[in-house]
C-alpha positions as CSV (number, residue, x, y, z in Angstrom):
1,X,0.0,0.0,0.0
2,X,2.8,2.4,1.3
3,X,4.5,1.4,-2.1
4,X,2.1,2.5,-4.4
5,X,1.0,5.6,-2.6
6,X,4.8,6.1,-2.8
7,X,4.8,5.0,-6.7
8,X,2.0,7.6,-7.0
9,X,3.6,10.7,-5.8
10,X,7.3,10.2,-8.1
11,X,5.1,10.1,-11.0
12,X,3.3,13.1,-9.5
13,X,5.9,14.9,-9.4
14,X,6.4,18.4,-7.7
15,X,3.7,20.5,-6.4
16,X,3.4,23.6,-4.5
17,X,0.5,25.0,-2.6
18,X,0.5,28.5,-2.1
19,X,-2.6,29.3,0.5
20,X,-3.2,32.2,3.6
21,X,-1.3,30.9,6.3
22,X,-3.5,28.8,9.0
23,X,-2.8,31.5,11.3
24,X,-5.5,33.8,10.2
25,X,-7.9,31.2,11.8
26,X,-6.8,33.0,15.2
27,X,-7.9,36.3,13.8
28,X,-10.9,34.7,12.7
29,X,-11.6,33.6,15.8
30,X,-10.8,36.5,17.6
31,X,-13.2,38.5,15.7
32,X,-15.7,36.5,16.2
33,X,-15.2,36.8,20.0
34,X,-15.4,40.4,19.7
35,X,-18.4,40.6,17.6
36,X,-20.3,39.0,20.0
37,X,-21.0,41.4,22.6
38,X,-22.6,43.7,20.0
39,X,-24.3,40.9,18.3
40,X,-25.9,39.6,21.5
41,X,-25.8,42.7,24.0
42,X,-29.1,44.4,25.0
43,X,-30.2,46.2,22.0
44,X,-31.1,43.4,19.5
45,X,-31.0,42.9,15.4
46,X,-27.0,43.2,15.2
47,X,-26.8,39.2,14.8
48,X,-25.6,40.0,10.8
49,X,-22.6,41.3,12.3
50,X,-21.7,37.4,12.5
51,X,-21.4,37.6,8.8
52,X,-18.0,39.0,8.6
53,X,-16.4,36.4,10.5
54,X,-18.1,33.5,8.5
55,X,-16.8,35.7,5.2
56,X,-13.5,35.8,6.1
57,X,-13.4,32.0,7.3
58,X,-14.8,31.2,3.8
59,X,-12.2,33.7,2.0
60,X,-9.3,32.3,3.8
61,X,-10.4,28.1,3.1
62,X,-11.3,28.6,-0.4
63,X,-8.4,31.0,-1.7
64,X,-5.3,29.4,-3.0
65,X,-3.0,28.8,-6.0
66,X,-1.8,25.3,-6.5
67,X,1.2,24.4,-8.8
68,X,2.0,21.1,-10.3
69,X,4.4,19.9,-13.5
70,X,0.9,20.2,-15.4
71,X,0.1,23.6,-14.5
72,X,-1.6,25.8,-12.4
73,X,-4.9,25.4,-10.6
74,X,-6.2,28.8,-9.2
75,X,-9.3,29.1,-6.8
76,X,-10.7,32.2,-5.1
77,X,-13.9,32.3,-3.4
78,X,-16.3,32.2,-6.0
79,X,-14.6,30.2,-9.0
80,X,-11.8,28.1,-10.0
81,X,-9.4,28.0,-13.1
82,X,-7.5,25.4,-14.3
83,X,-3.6,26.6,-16.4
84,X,-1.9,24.5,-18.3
85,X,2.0,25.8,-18.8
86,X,1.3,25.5,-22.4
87,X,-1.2,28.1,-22.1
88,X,0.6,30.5,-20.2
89,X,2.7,33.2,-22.3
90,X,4.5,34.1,-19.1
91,X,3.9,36.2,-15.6
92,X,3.5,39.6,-15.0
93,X,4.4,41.4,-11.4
94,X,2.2,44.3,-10.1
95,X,4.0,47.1,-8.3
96,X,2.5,45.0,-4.5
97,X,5.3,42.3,-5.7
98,X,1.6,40.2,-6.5
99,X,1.6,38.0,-9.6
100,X,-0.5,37.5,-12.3
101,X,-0.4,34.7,-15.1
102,X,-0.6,36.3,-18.6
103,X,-2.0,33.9,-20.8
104,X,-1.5,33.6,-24.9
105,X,-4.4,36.2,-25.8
106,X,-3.1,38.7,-23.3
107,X,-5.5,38.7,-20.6
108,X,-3.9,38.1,-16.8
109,X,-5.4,36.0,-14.3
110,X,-4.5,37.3,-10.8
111,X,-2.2,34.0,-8.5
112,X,-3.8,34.6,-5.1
113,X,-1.3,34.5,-2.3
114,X,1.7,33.9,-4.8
115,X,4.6,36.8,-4.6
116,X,7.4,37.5,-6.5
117,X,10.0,35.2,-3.6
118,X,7.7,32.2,-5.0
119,X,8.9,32.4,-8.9
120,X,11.7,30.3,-8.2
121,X,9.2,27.5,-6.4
122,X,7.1,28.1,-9.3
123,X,10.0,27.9,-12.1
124,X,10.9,24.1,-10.0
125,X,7.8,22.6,-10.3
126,X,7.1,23.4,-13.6
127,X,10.4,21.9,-14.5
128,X,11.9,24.8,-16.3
129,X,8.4,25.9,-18.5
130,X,8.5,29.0,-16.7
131,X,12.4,30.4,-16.0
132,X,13.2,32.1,-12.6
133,X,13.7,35.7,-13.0
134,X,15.7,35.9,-9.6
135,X,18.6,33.5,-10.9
136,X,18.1,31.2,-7.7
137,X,17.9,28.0,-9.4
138,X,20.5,27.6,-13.2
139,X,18.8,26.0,-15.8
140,X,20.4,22.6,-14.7
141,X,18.4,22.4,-11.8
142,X,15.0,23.4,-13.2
143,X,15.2,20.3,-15.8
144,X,16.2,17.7,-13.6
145,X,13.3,15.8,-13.0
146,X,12.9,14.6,-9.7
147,X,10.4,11.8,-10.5
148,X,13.1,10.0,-12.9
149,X,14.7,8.8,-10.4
150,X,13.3,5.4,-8.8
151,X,12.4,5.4,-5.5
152,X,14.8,1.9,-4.5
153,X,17.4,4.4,-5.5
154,X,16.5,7.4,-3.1
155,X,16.4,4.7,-0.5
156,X,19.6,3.2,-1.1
157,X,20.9,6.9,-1.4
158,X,19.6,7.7,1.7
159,X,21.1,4.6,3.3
160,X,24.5,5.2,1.7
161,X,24.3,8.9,3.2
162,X,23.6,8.2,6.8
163,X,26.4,5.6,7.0
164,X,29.1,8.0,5.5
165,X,31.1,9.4,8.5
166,X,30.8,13.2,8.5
167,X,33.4,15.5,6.8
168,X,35.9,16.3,8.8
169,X,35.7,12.6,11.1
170,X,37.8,9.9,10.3
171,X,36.3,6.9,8.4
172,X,37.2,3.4,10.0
């Protein structure tokens, strides 16, 4: 079972997910804490103000940008789009350091929660489609494909590296 669920994710390959941080269920919470005296104190009818914490919950669980070696998979609130690379003509960066996807007839399609320090993460899993402005990774290391390599071989890699002595220590 662990094999093929292992099998599965080489073939996979990459993926990034790029969402709100988790933390902003705190401030969720806390705002909800502090609406409620208003909502529920003695003058009555302000029960909608429980509406903006519900928003935001909603706004924070359904926006994200997910990258894989197929493409792109945006989703905001109220939709979802699917981008192949193939589709993409290449990405444009708004003076906030926010980017957008600019697709072959021009039109850009806003990345939710992706800024310009992701590029490189998003020039490594698309395995070199889109190039990384920042010079992070070379070329080299955006086409190596992880997922060529079989996983007995990571193992055995893996093995190899923790019995190697450290650098510097003495081999026996």
């Amino acid at each position: 079972m662990a094999e093929k669920e292992q099998d599965q994710r080489a073939e996979e390959g990459r993926k990034a997910v790029f969402r709100i941080p988790s933390t902003a269920y705190l401030a969720i919470g806390l705002l909800t804490v502090c609406v409620t005296p208003v909502a529920l104190g003695e003058i009555g009818g302000f029960q909608w103000l429980y509406v903006f914490p519900l928003a935001l919950l909603v706004f924070v669980a359904r926006t994200r940008t997910v990258a894989t070696k197929e493409g792109m998979n945006v989703r905001t609130v109220f939709g979802k789009r699917d981008l192949p690379w193939s589709s993409l003509k290449g990405l444009a960066i708004t003076n906030k350091a926010r980017v957008r996807a600019v697709l072959g007839d021009d039109t850009q399609v806003p990345l939710p929660t992706v800024r310009t320090r992701h590029l490189p993460v998003l020039a490594l899993v698309s395995e070199g489609k889109i190039r990384d402005p920042s010079g992070v990774l070379s070329d080299d290391e955006l086409k190596a494909d992880a997922s060529s390599k079989k996983p007995a071989e990571d193992e055995s890699q893996k093995a190899a590296d923790e019995t190697a002595p450290p650098e510097g220590e003495p081999k026996e």
